[in-house]
C-alpha positions in Angstrom: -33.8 -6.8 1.7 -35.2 -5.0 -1.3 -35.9 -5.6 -5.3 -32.6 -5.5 -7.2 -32.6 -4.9 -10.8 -32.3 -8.2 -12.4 -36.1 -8.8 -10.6 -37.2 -5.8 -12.3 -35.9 -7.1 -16.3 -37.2 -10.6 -15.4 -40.6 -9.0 -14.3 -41.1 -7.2 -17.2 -39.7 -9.8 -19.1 -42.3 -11.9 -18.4 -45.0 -9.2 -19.0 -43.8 -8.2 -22.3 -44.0 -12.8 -23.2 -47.0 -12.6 -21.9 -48.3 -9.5 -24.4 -46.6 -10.5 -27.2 -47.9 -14.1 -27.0 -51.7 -12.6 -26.9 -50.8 -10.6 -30.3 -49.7 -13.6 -31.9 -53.0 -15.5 -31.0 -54.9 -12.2 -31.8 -56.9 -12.5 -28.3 -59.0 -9.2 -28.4 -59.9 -7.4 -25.1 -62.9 -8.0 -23.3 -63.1 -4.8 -21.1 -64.6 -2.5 -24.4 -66.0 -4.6 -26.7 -69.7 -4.6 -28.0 -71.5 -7.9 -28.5 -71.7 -7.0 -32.3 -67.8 -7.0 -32.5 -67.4 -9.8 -30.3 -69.7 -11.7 -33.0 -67.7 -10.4 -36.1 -64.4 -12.0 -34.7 -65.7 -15.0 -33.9 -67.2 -15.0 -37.7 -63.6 -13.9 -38.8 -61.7 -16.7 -37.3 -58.8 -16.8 -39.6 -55.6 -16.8 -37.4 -52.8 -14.9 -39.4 -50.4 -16.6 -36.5 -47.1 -18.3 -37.8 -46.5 -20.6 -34.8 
């Protein structure tokens, strides 16, 4: 009864979707951002996304 390899790939499968589909939407972090950069991107809003 353990984790087998193919578990492992779709885990980090779905981790790697997950980050790549945050780059695409060009969500920024909210753990170390300042309110003055949180204001500049939200006066920047031009999505360079191709989806």
């Amino acid at each position: 009864m353990g984790t087998s390899l193919a578990s492992f790939r779709v885990g980090g499968g779905i981790v790697l979707l997950l980050m790549s589909l945050a780059m695409l939407n060009g969500q920024t972090g909210s753990v170390r951002t300042r309110p003055e950069e949180e204001a500049e991107v939200r006066d920047e809003k031009t999505s360079t996304a191709m989806f």
